[in-house]
PDB file of N, CA, C and O in Angstrom:
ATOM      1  N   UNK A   1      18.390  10.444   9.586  1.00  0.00           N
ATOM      2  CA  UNK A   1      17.054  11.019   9.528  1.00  0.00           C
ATOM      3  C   UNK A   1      16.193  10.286   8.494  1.00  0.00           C
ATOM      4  O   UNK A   1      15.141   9.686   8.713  1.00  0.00           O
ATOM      5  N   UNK A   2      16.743  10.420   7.489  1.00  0.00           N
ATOM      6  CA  UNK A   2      16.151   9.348   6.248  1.00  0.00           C
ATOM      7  C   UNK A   2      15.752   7.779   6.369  1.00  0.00           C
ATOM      8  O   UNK A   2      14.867   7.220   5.722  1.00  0.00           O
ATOM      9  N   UNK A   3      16.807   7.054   7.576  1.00  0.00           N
ATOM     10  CA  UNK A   3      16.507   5.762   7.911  1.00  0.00           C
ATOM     11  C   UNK A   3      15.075   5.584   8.937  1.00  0.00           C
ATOM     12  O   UNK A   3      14.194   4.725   8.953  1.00  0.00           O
ATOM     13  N   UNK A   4      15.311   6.840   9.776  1.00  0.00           N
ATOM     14  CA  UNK A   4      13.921   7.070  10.847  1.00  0.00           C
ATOM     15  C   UNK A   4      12.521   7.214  10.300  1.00  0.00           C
ATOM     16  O   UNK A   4      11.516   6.774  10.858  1.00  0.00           O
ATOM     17  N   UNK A   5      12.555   7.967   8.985  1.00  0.00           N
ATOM     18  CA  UNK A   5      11.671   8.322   8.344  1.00  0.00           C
ATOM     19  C   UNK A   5      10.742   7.139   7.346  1.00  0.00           C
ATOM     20  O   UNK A   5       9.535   7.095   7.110  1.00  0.00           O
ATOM     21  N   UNK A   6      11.599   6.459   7.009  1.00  0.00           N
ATOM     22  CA  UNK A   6      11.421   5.046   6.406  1.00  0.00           C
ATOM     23  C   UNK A   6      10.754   4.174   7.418  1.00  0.00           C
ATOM     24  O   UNK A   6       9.845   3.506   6.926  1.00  0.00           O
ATOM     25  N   UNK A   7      10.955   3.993   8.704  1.00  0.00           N
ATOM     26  CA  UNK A   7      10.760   3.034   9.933  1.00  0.00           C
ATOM     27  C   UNK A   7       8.905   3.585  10.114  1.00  0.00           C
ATOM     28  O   UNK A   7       7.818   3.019   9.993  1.00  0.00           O
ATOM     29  N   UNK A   8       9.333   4.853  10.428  1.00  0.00           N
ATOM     30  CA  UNK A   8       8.214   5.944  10.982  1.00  0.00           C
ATOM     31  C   UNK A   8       6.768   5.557  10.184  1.00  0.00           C
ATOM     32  O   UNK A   8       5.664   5.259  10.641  1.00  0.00           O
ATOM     33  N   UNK A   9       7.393   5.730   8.410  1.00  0.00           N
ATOM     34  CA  UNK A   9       6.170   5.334   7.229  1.00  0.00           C
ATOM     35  C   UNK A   9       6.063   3.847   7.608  1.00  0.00           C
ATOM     36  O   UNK A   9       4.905   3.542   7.894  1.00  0.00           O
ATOM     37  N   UNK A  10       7.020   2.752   7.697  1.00  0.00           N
ATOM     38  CA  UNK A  10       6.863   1.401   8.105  1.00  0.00           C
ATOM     39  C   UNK A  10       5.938   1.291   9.220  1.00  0.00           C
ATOM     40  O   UNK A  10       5.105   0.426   8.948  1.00  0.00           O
ATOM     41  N   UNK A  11       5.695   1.921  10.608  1.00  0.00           N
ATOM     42  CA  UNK A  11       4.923   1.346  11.328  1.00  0.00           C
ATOM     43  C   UNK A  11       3.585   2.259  11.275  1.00  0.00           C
ATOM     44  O   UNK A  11       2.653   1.853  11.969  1.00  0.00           O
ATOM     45  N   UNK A  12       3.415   3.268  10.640  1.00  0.00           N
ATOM     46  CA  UNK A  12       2.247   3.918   9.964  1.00  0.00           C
ATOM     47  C   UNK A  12       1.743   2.841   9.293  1.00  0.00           C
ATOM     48  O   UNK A  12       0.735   2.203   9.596  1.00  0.00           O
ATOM     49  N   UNK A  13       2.454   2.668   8.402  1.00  0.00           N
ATOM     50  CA  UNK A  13       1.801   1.851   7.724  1.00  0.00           C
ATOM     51  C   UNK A  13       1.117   0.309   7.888  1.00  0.00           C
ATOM     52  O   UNK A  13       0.088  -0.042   7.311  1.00  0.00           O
ATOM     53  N   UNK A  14       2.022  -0.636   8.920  1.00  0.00           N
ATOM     54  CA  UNK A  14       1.597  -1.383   9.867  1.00  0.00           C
ATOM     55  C   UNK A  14       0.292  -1.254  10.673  1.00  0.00           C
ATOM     56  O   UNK A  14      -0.504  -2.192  10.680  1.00  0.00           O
ATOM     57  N   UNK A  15       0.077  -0.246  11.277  1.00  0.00           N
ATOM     58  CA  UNK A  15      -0.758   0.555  12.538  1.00  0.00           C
ATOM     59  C   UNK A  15      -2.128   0.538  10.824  1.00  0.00           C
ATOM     60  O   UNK A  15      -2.949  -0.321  10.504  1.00  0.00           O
ATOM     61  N   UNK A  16      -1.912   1.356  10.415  1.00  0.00           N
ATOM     62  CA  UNK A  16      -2.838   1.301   9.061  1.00  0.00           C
ATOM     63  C   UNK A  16      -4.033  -0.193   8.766  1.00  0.00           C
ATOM     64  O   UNK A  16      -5.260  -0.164   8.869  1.00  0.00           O
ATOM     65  N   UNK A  17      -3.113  -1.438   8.372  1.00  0.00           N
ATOM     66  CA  UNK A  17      -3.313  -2.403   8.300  1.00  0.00           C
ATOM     67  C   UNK A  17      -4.040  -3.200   8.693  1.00  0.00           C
ATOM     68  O   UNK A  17      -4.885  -3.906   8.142  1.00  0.00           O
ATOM     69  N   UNK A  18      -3.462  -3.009  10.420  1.00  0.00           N
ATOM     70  CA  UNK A  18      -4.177  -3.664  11.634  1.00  0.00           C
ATOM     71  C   UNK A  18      -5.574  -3.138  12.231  1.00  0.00           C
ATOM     72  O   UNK A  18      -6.360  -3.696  12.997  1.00  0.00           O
ATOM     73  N   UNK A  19      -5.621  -1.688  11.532  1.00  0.00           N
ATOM     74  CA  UNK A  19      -6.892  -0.796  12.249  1.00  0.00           C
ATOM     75  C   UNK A  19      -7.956  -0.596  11.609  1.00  0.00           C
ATOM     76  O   UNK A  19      -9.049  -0.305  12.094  1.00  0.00           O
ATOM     77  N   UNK A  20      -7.584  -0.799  10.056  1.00  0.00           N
ATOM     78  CA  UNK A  20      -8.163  -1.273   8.616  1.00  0.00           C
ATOM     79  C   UNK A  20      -7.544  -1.918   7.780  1.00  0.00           C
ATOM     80  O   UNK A  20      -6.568  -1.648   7.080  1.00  0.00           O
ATOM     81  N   UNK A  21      -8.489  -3.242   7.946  1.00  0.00           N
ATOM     82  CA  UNK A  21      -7.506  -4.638   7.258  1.00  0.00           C
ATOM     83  C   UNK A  21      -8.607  -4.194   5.883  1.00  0.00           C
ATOM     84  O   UNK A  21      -7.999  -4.004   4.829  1.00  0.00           O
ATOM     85  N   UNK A  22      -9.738  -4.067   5.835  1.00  0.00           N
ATOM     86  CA  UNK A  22     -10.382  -3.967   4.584  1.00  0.00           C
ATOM     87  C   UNK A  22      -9.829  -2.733   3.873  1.00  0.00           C
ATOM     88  O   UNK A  22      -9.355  -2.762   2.738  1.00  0.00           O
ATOM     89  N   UNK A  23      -9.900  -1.976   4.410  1.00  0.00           N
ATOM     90  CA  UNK A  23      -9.505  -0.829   3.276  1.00  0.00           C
ATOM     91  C   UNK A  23      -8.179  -0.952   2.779  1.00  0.00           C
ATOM     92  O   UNK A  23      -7.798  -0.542   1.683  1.00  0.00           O
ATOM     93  N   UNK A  24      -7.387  -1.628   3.771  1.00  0.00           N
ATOM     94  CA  UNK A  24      -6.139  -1.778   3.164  1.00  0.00           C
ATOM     95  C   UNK A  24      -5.800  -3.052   2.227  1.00  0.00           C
ATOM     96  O   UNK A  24      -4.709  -3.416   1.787  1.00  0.00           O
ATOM     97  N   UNK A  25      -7.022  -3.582   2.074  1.00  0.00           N
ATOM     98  CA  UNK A  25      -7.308  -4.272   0.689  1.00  0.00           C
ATOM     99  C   UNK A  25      -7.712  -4.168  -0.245  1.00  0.00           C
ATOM    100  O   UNK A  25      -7.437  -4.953  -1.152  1.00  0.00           O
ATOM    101  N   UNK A  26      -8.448  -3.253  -0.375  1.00  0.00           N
ATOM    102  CA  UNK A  26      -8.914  -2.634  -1.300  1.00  0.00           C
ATOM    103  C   UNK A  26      -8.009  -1.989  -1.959  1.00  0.00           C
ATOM    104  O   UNK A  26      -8.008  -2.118  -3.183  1.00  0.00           O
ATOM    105  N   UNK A  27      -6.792  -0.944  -1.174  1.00  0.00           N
ATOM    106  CA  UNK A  27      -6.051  -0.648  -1.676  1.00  0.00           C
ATOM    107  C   UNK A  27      -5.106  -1.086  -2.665  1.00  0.00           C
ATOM    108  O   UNK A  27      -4.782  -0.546  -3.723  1.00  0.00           O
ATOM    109  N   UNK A  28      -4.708  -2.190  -2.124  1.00  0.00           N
ATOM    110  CA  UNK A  28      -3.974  -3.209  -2.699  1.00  0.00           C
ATOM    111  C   UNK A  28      -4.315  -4.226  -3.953  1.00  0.00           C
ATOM    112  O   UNK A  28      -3.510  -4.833  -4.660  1.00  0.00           O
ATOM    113  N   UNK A  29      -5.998  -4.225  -4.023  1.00  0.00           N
ATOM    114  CA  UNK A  29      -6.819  -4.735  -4.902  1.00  0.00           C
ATOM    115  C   UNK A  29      -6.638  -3.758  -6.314  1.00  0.00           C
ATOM    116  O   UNK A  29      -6.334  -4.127  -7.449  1.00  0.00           O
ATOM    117  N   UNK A  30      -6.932  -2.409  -5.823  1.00  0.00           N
ATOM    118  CA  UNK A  30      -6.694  -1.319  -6.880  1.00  0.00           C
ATOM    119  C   UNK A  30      -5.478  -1.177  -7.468  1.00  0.00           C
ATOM    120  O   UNK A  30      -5.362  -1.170  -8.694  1.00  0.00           O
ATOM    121  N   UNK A  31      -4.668  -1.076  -6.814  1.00  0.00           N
ATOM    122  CA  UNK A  31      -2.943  -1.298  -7.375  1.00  0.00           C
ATOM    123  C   UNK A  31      -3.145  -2.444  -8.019  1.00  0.00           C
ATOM    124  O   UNK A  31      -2.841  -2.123  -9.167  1.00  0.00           O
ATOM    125  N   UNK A  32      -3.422  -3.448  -8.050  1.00  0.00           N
ATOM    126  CA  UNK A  32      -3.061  -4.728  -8.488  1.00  0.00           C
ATOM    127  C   UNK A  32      -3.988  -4.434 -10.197  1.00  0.00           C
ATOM    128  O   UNK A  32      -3.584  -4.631 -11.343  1.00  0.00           O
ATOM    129  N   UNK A  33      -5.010  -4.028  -9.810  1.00  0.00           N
ATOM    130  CA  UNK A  33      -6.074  -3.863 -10.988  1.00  0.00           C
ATOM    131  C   UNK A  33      -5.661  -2.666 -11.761  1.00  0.00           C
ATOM    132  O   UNK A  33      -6.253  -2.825 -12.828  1.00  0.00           O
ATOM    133  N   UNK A  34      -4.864  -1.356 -11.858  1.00  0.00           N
ATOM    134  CA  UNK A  34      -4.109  -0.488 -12.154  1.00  0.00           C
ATOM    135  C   UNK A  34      -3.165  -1.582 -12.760  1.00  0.00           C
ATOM    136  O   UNK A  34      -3.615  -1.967 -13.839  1.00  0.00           O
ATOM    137  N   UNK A  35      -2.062  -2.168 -12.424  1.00  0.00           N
ATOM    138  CA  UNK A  35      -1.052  -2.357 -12.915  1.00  0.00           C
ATOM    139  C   UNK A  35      -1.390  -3.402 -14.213  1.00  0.00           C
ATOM    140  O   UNK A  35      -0.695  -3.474 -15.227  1.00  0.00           O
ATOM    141  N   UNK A  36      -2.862  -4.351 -13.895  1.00  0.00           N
ATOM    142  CA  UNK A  36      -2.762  -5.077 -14.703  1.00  0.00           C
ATOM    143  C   UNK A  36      -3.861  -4.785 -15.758  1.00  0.00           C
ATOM    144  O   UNK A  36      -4.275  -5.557 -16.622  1.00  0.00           O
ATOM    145  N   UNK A  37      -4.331  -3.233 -15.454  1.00  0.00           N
ATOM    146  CA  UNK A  37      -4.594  -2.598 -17.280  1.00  0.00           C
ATOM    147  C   UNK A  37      -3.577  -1.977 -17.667  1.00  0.00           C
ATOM    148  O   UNK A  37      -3.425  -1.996 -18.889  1.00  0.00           O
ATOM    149  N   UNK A  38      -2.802  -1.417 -17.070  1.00  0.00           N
ATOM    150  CA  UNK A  38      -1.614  -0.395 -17.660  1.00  0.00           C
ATOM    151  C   UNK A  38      -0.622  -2.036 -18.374  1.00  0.00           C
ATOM    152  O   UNK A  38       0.080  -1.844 -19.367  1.00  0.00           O
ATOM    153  N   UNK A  39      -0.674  -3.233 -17.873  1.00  0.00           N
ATOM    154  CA  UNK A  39       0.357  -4.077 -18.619  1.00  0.00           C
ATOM    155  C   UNK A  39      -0.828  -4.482 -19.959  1.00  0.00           C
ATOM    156  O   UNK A  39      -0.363  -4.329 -21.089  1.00  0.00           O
ATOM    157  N   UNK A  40      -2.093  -4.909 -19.884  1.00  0.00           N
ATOM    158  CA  UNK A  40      -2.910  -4.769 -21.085  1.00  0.00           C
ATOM    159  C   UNK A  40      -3.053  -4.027 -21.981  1.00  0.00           C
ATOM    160  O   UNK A  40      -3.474  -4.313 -23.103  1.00  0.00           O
ATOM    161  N   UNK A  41      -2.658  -2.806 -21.513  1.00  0.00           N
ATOM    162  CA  UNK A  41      -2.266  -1.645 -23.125  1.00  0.00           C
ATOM    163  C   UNK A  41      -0.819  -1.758 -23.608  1.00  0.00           C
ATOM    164  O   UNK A  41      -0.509  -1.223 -24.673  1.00  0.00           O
ATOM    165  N   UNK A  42       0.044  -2.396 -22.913  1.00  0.00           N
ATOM    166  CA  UNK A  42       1.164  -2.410 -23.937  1.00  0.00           C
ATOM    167  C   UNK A  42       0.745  -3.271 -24.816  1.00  0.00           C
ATOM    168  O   UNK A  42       1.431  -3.529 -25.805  1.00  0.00           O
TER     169      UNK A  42
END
């Protein structure tokens, strides 16, 4: 059930991508910009 569930979020998330390539850059822009103030305050 746990392996299906993993696949399931995998092609969600795929399907995501392909249907919004911009937003799903943005997303990824923000994570990237998150991680690299949270490594500037150490």
């Amino acid at each position: 059930m746990k392996k299906l569930l993993g696949w399931l979020a995998l092609a969600i998330a795929v399907m995501w991508v392909v249907k919004n390539p911009d937003g799903a850059a943005n997303v990824v822009h923000q994570i990237g910009h998150a991680l690299a103030t949270l490594a500037a305050a150490l």
